[in-house]
C-alpha positions in Angstrom: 0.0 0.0 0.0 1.4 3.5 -0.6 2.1 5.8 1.8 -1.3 7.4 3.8 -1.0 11.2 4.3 -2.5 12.6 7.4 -4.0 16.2 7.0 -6.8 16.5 9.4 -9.4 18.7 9.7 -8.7 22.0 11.5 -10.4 22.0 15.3 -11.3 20.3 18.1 -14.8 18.3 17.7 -16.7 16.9 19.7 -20.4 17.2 19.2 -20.5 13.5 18.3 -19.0 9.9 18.6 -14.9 9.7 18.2 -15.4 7.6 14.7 -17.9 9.8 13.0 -15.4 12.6 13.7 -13.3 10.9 11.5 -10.8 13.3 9.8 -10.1 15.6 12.7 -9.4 16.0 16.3 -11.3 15.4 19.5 -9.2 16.2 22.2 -6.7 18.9 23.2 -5.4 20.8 26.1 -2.7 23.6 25.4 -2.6 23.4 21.9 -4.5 25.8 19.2 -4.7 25.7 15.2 -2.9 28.0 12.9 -3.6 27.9 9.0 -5.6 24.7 9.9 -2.7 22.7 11.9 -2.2 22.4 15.5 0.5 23.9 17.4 1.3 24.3 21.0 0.1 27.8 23.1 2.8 30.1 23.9 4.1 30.0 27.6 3.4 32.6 30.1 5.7 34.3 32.7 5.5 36.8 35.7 4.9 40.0 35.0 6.2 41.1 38.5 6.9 38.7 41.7 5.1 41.0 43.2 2.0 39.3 45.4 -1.1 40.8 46.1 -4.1 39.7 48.0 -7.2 38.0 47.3 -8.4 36.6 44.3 -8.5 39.0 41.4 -11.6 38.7 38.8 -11.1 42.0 37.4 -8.6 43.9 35.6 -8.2 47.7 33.3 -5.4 49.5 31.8 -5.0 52.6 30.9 -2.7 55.6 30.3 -2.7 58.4 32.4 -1.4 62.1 30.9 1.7 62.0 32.5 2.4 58.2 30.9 1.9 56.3 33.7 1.0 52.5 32.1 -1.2 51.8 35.0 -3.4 48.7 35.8 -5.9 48.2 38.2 -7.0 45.3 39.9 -10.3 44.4 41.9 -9.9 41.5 44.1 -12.1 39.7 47.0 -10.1 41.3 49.0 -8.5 44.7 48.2 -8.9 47.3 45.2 -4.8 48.2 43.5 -3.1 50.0 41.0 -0.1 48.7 40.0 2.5 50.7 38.3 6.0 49.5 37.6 5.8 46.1 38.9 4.5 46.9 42.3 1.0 46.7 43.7 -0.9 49.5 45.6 -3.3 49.3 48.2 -6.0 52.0 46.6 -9.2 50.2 48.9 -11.6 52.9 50.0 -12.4 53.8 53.9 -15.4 53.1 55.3 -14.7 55.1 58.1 -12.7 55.8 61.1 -13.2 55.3 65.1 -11.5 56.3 68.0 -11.1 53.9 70.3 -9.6 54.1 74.4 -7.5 50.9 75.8 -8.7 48.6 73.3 -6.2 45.8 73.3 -5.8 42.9 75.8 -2.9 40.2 75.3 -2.1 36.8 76.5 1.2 35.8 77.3 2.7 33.6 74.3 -0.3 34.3 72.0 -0.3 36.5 68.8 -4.2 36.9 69.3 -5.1 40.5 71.0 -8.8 41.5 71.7 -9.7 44.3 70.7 -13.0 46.3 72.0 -15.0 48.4 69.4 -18.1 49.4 69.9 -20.5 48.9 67.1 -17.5 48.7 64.6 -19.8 47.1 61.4 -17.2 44.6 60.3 -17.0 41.6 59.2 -14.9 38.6 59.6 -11.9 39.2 57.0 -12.2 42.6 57.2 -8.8 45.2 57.4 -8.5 48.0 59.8 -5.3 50.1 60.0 -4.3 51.1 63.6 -2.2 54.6 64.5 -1.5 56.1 67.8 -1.3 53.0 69.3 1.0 52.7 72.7 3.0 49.0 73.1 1.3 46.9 75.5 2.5 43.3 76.4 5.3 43.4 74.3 3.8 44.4 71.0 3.7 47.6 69.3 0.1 47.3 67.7 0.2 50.2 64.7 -0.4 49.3 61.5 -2.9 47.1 59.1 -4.7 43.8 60.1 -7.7 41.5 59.4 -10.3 41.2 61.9 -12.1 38.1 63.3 -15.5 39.4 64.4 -16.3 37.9 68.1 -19.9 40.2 68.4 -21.1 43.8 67.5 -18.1 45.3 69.9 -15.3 43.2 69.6 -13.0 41.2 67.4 -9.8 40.0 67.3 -7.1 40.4 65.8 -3.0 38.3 64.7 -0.3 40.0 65.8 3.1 39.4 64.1 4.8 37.7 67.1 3.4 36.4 70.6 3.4 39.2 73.1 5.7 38.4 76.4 2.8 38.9 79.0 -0.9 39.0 79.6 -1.9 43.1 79.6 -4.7 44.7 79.3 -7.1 46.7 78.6 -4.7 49.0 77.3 -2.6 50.7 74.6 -3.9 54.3 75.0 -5.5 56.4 72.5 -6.2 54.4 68.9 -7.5 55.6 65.9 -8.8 52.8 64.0 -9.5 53.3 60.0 -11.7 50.3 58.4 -11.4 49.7 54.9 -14.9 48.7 53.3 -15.8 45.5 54.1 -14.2 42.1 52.2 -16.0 39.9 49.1 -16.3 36.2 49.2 -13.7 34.3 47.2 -16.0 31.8 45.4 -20.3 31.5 45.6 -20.9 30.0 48.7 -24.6 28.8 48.8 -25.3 28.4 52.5 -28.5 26.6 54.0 -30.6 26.3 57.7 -32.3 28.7 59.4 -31.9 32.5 58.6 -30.5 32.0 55.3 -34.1 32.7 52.9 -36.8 35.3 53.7 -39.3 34.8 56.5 -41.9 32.4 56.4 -39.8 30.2 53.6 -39.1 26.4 53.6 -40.2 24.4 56.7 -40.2 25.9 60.1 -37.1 25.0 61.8 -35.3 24.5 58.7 -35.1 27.6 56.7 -33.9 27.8 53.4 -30.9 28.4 51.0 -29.1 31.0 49.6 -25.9 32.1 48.0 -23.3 34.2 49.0 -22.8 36.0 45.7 -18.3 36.0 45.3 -16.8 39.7 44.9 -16.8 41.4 41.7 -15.9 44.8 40.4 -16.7 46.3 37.4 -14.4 49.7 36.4 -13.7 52.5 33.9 -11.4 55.3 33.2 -12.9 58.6 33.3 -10.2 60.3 31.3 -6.9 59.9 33.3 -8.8 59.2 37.1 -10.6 55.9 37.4 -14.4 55.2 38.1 -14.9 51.9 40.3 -17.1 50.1 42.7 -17.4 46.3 43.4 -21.0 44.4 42.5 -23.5 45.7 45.2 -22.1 48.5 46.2 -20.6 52.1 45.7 -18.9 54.0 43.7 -15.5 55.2 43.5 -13.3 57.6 42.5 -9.3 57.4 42.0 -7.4 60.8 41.1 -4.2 59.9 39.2 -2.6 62.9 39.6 -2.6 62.6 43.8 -0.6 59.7 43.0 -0.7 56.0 43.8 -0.5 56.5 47.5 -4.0 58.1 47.8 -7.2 56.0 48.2 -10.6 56.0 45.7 -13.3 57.9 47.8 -17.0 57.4 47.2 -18.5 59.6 44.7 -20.8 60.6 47.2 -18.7 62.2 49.0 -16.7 64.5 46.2 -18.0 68.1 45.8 -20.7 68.7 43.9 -22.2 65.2 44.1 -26.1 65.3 43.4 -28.2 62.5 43.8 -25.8 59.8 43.1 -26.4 56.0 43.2 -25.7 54.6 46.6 -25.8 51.3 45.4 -25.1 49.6 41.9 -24.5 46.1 40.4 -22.2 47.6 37.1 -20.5 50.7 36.2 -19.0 52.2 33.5 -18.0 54.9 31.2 -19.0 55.6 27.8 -16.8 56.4 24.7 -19.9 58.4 23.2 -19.8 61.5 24.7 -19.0 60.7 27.9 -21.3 59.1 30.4 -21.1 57.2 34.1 -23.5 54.4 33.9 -25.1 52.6 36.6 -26.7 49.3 35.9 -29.1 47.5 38.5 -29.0 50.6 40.8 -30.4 52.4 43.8 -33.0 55.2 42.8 -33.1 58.6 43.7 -33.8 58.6 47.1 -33.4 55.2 47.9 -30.8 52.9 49.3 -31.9 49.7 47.9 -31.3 48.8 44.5 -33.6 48.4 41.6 -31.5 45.2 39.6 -33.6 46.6 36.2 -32.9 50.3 36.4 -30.2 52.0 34.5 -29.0 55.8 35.5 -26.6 57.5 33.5 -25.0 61.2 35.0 -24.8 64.1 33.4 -22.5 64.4 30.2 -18.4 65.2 31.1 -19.5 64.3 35.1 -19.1 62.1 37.6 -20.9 64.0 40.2 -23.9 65.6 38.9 -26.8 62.2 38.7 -29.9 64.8 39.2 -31.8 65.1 36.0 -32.6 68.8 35.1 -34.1 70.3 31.6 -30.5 72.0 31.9 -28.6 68.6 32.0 -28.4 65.3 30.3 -28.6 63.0 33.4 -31.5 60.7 33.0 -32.7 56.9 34.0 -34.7 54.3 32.5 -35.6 50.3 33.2 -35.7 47.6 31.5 -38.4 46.2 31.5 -37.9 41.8 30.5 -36.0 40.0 32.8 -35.2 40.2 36.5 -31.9 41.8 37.2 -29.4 43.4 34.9 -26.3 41.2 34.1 -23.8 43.2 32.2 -22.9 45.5 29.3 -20.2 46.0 26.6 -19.7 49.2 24.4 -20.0 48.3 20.8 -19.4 50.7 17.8 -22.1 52.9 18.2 -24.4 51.6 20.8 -23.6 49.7 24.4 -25.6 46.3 24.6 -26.8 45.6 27.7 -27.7 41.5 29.2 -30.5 40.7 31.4 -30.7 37.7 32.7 -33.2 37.1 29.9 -32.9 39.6 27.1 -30.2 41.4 25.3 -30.7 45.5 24.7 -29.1 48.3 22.9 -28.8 51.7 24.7 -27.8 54.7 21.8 -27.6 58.3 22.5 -30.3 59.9 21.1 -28.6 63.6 22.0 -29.7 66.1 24.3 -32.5 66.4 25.7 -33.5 62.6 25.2 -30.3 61.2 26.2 -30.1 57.4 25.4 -32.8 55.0 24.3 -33.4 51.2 24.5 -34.4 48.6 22.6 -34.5 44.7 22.3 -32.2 42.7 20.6 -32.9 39.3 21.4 -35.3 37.9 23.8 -34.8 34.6 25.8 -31.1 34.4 25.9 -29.0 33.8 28.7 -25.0 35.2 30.2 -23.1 32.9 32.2 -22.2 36.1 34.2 -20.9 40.0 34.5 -17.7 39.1 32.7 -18.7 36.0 30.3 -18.7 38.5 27.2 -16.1 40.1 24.9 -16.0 42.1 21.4 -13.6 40.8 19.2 -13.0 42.5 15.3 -16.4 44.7 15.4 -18.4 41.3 17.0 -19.5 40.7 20.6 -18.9 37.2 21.7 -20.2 35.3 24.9 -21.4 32.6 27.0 -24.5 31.4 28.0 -26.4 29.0 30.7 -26.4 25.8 28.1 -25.1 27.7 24.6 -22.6 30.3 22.9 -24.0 33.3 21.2 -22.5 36.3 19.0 -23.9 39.4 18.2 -22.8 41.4 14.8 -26.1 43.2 14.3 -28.7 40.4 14.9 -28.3 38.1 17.7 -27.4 34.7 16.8 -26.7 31.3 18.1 -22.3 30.6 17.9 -22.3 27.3 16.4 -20.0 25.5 18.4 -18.2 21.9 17.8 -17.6 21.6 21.7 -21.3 22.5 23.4 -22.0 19.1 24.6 -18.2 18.3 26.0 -18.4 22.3 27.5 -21.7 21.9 29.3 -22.2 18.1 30.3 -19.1 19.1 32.2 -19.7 22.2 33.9 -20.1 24.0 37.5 -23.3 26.6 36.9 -23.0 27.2 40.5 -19.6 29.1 39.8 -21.3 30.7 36.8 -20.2 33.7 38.1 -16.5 33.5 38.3 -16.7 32.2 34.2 -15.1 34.9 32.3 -14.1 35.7 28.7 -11.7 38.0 27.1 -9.7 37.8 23.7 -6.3 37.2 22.2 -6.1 39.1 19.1 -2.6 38.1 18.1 -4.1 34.6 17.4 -8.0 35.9 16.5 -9.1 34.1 19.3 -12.0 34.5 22.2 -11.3 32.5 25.2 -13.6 31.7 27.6 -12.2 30.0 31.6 -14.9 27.8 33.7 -15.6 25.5 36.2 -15.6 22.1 35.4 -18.4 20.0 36.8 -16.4 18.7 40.4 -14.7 22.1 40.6 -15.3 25.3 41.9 -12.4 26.9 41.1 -12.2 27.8 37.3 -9.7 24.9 35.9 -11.0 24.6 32.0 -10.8 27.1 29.2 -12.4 26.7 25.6 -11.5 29.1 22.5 -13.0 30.0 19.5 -11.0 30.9 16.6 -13.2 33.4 14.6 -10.4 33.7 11.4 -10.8 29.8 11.1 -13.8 29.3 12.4 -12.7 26.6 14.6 -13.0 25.3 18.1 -10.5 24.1 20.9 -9.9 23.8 24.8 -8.0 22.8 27.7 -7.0 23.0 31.1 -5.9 26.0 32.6 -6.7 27.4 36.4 -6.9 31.9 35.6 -9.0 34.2 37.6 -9.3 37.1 35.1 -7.5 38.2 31.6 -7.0 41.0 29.4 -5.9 41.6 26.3 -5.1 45.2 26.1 -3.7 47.1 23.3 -1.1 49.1 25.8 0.9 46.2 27.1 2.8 43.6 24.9 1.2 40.6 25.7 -2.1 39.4 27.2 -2.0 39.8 30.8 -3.6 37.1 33.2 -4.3 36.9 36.7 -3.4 33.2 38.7 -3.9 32.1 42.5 -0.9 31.8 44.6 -2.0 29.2 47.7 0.1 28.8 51.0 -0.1 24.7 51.1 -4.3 24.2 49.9 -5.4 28.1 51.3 -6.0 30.8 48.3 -4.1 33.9 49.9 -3.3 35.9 46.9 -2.4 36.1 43.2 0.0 37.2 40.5 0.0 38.9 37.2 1.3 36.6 34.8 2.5 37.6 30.9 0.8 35.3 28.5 2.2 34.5 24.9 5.7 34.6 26.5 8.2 32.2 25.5 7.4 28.5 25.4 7.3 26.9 29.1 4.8 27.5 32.0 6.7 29.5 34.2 4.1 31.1 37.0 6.5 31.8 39.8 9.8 32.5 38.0 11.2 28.8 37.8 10.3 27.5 34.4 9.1 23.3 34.0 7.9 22.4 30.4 4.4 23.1 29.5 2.0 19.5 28.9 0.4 19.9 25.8 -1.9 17.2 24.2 -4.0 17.1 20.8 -5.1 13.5 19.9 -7.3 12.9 16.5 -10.4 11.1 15.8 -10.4 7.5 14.8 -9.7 7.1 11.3 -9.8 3.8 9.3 -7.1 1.8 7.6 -7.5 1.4 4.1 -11.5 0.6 4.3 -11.8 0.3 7.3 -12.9 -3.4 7.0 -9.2 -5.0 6.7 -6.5 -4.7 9.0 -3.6 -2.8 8.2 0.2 -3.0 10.1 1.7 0.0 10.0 5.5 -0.4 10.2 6.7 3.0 9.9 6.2 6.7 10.5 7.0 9.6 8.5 6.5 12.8 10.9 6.0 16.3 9.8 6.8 19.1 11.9 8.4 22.0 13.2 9.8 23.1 16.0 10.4 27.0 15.1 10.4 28.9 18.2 11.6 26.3 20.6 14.3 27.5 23.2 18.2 28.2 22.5 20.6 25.3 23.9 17.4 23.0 24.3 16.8 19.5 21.9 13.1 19.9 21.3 11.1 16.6 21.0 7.3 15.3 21.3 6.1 11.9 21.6 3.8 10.7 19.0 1.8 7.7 19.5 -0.5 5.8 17.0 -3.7 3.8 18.9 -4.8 0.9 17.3 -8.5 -0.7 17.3 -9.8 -3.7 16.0 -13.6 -2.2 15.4 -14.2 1.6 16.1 -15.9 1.4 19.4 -14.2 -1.5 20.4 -11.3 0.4 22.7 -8.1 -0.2 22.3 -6.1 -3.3 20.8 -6.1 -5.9 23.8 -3.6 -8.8 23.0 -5.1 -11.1 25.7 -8.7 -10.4 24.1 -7.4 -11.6 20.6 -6.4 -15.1 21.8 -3.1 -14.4 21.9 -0.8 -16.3 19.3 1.1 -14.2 17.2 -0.8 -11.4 17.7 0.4 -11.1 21.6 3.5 -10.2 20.3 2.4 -6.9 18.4 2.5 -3.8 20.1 -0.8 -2.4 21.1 0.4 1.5 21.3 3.4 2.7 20.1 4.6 6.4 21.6 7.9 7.1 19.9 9.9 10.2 20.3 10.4 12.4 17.5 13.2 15.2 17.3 14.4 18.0 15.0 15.9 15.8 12.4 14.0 12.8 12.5 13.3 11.9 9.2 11.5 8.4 9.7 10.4 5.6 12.6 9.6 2.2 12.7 6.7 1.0 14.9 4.7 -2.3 15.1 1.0 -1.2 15.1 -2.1 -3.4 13.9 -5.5 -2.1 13.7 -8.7 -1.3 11.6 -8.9 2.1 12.9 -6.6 4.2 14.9 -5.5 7.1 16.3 -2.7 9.5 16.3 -1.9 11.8 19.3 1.2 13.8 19.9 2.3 15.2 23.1 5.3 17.3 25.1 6.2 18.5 28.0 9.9 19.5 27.7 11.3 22.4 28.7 11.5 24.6 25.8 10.2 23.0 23.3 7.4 24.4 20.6 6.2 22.6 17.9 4.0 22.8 15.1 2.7 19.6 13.3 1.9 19.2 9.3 1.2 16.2 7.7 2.7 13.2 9.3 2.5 10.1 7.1 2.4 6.4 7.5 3.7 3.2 5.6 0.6 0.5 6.3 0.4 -2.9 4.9 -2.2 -4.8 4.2 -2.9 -7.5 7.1 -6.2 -9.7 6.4 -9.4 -9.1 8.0 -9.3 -11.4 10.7 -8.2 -10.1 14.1 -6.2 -13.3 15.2 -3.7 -13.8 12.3 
């Protein structure tokens, strides 16, 4: 028999059965398609060693007038800016007390009590001490995280054990408490006092969840516009420098009427807007999850609609809360968690108007959606969607894998951004026994192809001002999330997250196709690979292992010798993994089959590859599987 070329189909499918995918490929982690062929992802690498706290799920960069390259970072925990490799601490004050003698020690413990009457923390929270005289050994000034004990106390770690028992004491104290923490992850909790009153059975209660901390954020020229989901808004000047905190918006001059509460912010390209989506009225501190407020044009202050101003409100009226929004040429679409809109300025005095695009559609969440080349991409509950002027269904060659295997209660740490070097949209997940995100699955819009993999990101962005596309990853002490790292994607070959390099394991494994007709078996005796490894590390001998995966009928599994009878047969190779270098020209293998399957893998350090059109030298065998 001559020679059998393999050029398989461009993508990763898996909609149906391994066989009738014959032709192209069905699994893949690390690994996307250029000019229809696959090739491994580029590596990644620390932007900065730099660590900061909490888990970060959202991330904007901007340029300030001065030149500044600055990126801001909302976590669970804290609110930074980080300019030049370092991280700082921008959270806004919820307010200050003085306190008298708080502190009490005990001798060989870190733990001191500290009294505060009616301090409205919670557990996790940070409070900065100053003024603070040393009392049993410890010299109390400066930041820590609470432990709430009741309404007037909590406690708090020192740095070292203090050297007696003291107490009350340490004088005069001026305690400043940042606004209170987020939750990491959705925590759904259940019993009594977790639903409203009077549901589930007595004695029981019901369930809720704990929705995890999410910020939403916007530059408003060179200052920035932020508030986490639920809450405030802020304001950051960039010209008092990185030291200086955001303040509520409330509280700047001239503030009229502005939202106490929202759910999403942002600020609009067209003439320049603050939105407020799923926000408090005026008047009211509780928020209306359908109403939309916009302040007046070139402000951040002024939200009181005037027939001298263009502040104004409206709601939406299908659906039950508002999900997100994305700005999009000339209009901003906004998700319900039902409907899709489109908000346009209409000009003075009407200000913007809505109308539907699509009806009975879903989001996976605030951050599931991106705009890639003029087209808005995202993720729903059960099914992919794009938008490019009519709504549409994304057909998409992975649904069934994506969803049977999914965490919908994490649906809200499930984010998407793009990588426009490669014309991709990546979206990161939950699988189904995880609630951390641990999957990611792209779409190629150029090819029109899908792929996917295992990855564990928080947030990403793919901004025109840096070099690369920037992603955030969790750094644990032993199994406990503390903080996270900003990591350079697209940057040499290896997975480097912490500044020591191991090889990257990257998989893509084909469909089954037959040999010959598929009715005959055929040995295959030698291998003729294809490929390149352009871009593969200085000093380093690049390699992958390609095996070939035999089958006696598709379905069957894989050739067992001891399920053939044995005689001659048992002494044929079932899988053959060979390694295959720079200059290898040719292998020989011992592989028998009807159908098979070829899958190449690495996982050296610095090694990138590229594969063509491998071929294979098969003979002709017979058609019985005991010959």
């Amino acid at each position: 028999m001559p020679l059998k070329k393999l050029t398989l189909k461009s993508g990763v499918n898996r909609e149906n059965t391994r066989y009738t995918n014959e032709g192209g490929w069905y699994e893949s982690d690390k690994v996307r398609f250029r000019q229809g062929t696959p090739e491994k992802l580029g590596g990644w690498a620390p932007y900065s060693r730099s660590i900061f706290l909490g888990i970060c799920r959202s991330l904007w960069n901007w340029v300030t007038l001065t030149g500044d390259n600055l990126l801001s970072l909302g976590t669970n925990l804290k609110f930074y800016i980080e300019k030049g490799g370092a991280y700082y601490d921008i959270t806004p004050i919820r307010g200050t007390a003085t306190l008298t003698n708080p502190f009490v020690t005990a001798v060989g413990s870190p733990i001191v009590s500290v009294t505060a009457t009616a301090h409205g923390g919670t557990s996790g929270d940070f409070v900065t001490f100053s003024g603070a005289s040393a009392l049993g050994g410890l010299t109390l000034n400066g930041e820590y995280q609470i432990t709430v004990l009741t309404n007037n106390s909590y406690t708090i770690t020192a740095s070292s054990n203090a050297t007696s028992t003291a107490g009350p004491g340490g004088g005069t104290v001026t305690a400043t408490y940042q606004i209170s923490v987020g939750a990491p992850y959705a925590t759904p909790i259940t019993g009594w006092g977790s639903s409203t009153w009077g549901s589930g059975t007595w004695g029981v209660g019901g369930s809720i969840t704990v929705p995890l901390r999410l910020w939403s954020q916007s530059n408003f020229g060179e200052n920035l516009v932020f508030g986490p989901r639920g809450g405030a808004i802020y304001y950051w000047v960039a010209a008092s420098g990185v030291s200086t905190r955001g303040v509520p918006v409330t509280g700047l001059s001239g503030a009229s009427d502005v939202p106490v509460l929202q759910n999403y912010l942002f600020v609009s390209d067209t003439s320049r807007f603050v939105f407020a989506m799923g926000c408090s009225d005026i008047g009211s501190g509780t928020i209306d999850p359908m109403l939309i407020r916009w302040s007046d044009q070139e402000s951040v202050v002024d939200w009181t609609p005037t027939a001298t101003n263009q502040a104004g409100s409206l709601r939406l009226s299908h659906g039950s809360e508002i999900i997100t929004a994305l700005q999009s040429r000339q209009e901003v679409v906004v998700w319900t968690d039902a409907t899709i809109y489109s908000l346009q300025y209409a000009g003075a005095p009407v200000g913007w108007t809505n109308q539907i695009l699509g009806d009975n559609i879903s989001i996976a969440g605030q951050n599931a959606a991106s705009l890639a080349s003029g087209v808005i991409y995202w993720m729903g509950v059960d099914k992919f969607y794009k938008y490019d002027g009519r709504v549409q269904t994304l057909s998409c060659d992975l649904r069934q894998f994506v969803y049977g295997d999914i965490n919908l209660a994490q649906k809200a740490q499930f984010f998407s951004s793009t990588n426009e070097g490669f014309n991709e949209v990546w979206w990161f997940y939950c699988s189904a026994d995880s609630t951390v995100i641990d999957r990611y699955v792209i779409y190629n819009y150029l090819e029109n192809v899908w792929y996917y993999g295992n990855m564990t990101r928080t947030s990403w962005l793919d901004s025109g001002l840096r070099d690369t596309p920037i992603a955030t990853t969790i750094v644990t002490d032993g199994a406990t999330p503390y903080g996270g790292r900003v990591l350079n994607h697209e940057t040499g070959v290896d997975d480097n997250v912490d500044g020591n390099p191991v090889g990257m394991v990257t998989l893509i494994s084909s469909s089954e196709f037959d040999i010959d007709d598929g009715d005959s078996f055929g040995f295959v005796y030698r291998i003729l690979p294809d490929l390149t490894f352009r871009g593969s590390t200085d000093g380093t001998t690049p390699q992958i292992t390609m095996t070939l995966i035999p089958m006696v009928n598709s379905g069957s599994g894989y050739n067992d010798p001891q399920s053939q009878g044995g005689s001659s047969y048992a002494a044929i190779q079932r899988i053959t993994s060979v390694p295959v270098e720079e200059f290898t020209g040719q292998i020989y293998v011992r592989v028998r089959g009807r159908q098979m399957i070829l899958q190449v893998e690495s996982s050296l350090l610095g090694t990138q590859w590229q594969l063509g059109s491998p071929r294979i030298d098969i003979r002709k065998d017979g058609r019985r599987g005991n010959t």
